[in-house]
C-alpha positions as CSV (number, residue, x, y, z in Angstrom):
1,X,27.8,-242.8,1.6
2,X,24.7,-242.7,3.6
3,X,24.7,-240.9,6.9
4,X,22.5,-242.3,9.9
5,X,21.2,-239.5,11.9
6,X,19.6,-241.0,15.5
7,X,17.1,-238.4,15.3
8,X,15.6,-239.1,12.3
9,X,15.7,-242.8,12.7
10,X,12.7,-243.9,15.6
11,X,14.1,-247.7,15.7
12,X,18.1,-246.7,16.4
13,X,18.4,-247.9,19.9
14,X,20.6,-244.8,20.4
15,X,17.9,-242.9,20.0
16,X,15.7,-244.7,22.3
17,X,18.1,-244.8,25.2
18,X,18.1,-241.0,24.7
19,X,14.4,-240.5,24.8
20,X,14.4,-242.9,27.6
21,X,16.8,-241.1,29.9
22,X,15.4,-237.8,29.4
23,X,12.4,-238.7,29.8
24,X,13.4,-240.1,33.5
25,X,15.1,-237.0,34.2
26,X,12.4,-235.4,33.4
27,X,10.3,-236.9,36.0
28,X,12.9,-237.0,38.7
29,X,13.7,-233.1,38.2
30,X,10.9,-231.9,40.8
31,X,11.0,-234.4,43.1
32,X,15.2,-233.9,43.1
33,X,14.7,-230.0,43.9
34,X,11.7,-230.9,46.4
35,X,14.6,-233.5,48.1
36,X,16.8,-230.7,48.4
37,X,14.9,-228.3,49.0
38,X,13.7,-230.0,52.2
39,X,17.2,-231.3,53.0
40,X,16.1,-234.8,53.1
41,X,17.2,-238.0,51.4
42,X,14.7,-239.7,49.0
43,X,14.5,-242.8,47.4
44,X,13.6,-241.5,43.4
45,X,15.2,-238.6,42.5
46,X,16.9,-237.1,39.0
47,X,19.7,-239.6,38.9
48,X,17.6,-243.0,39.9
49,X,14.4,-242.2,37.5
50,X,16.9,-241.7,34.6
51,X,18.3,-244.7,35.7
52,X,15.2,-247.1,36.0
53,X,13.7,-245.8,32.5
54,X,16.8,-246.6,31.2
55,X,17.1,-250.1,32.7
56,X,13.4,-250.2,31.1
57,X,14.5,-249.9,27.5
58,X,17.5,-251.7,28.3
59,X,15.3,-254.7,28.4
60,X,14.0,-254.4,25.4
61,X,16.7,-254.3,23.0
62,X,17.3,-257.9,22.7
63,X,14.9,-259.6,21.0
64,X,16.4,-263.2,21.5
65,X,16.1,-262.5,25.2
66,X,12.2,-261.3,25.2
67,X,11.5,-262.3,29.0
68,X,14.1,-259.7,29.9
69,X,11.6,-256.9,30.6
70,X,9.6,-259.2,32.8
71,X,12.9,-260.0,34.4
72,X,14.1,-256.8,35.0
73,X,10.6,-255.4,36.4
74,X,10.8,-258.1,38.8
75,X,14.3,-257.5,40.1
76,X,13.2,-253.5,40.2
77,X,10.0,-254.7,42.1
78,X,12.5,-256.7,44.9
79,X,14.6,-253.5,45.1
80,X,11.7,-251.4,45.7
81,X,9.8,-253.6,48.1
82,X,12.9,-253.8,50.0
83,X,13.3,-249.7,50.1
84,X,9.8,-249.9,51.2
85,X,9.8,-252.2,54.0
86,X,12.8,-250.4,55.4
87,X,10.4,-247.1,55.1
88,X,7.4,-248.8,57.1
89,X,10.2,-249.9,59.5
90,X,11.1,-246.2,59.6
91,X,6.8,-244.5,60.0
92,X,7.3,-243.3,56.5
93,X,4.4,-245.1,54.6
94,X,3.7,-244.4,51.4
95,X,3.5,-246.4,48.0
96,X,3.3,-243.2,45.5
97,X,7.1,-243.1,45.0
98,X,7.7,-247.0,44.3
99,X,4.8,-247.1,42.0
100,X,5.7,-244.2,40.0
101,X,9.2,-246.2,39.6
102,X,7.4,-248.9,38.4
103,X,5.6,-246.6,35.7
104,X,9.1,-244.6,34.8
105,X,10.2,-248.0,34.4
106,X,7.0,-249.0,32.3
107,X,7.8,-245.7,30.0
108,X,11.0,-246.8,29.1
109,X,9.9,-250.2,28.4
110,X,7.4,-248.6,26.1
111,X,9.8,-246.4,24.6
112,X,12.0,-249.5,23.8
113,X,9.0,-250.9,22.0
114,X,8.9,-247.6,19.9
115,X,5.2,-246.9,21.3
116,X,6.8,-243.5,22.0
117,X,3.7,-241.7,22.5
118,X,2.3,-244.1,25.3
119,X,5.9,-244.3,26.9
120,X,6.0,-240.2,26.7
121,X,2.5,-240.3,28.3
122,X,3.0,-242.1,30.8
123,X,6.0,-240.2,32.0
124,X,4.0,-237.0,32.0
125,X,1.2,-238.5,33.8
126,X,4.0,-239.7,36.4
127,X,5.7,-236.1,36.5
128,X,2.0,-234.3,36.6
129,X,1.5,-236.6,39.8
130,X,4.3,-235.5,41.1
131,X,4.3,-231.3,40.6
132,X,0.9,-231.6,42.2
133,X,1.4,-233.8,44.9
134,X,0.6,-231.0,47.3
135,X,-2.3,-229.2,45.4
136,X,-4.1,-232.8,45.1
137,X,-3.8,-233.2,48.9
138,X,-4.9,-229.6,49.5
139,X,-8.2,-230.3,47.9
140,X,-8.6,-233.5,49.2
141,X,-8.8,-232.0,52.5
142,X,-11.7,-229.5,51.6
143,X,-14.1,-231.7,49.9
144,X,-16.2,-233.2,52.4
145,X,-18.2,-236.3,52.4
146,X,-21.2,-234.9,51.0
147,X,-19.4,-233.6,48.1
């Protein structure tokens, strides 16, 4: 009797959905304490960017129904332009936090296409973005023109 052990076994969609939502928690951990933290609500936090990387390789696992990543990208992008109109509407302007949806998104669509190392990267590039949100503004406000 053969046992099947996820972790050993890249293509078990188990596995995947693991990766996936760890990999969204990941990215949703800082911004979650920076949320509370500041007391405020916030659109992407722990719970959401697990959420959307798992609606990402969600999309993938049916192969008879390949449109289904396009499809649910498009129904994420609707949701998010509609979070972001109602945050012009409300002076906070700002397209970091639905694009880096979109990416977390991206990752788990990635991770659902087992190209686990661009699906990883891309989550670490969206959590690097994020821890040094305020270090990247800090500099940009040194460097003058001539530099």
């Amino acid at each position: 009797m053969n046992e099947i052990n996820i972790f050993m076994d890249l293509s078990n969609p188990v596995f995947k959905l693991i990766i996936a939502v760890l990999l969204g928690a990941f990215v949703g951990l800082r911004r979650e304490f920076e949320l509370q933290q500041k007391g405020e609500l916030g659109f992407r936090g722990l719970r959401t960017t697990a959420l959307v990387s798992l609606f990402g390789v969600l999309s993938t696992l049916f192969p008879k129904f390949s449109f289904l990543p396009i499809l649910f990208f498009v129904i994420l992008g609707v949701l998010i332009l509609i979070v972001y109109y109602h945050g012009v509407r409300e002076n906070k302007i700002g397209l970091t936090s639905e694009i880096s949806t979109l990416l977390v998104f991206l990752s788990g669509v990635l991770i659902g296409y087992e190209q686990f190392l661009i699906g990883i990267t891309v989550a670490f590039m969206v959590a690097l973005s994020d821890a040094y949100k305020d270090g990247m503004h800090n500099f940009a406000k040194k460097v003058n023109l001539k530099e």
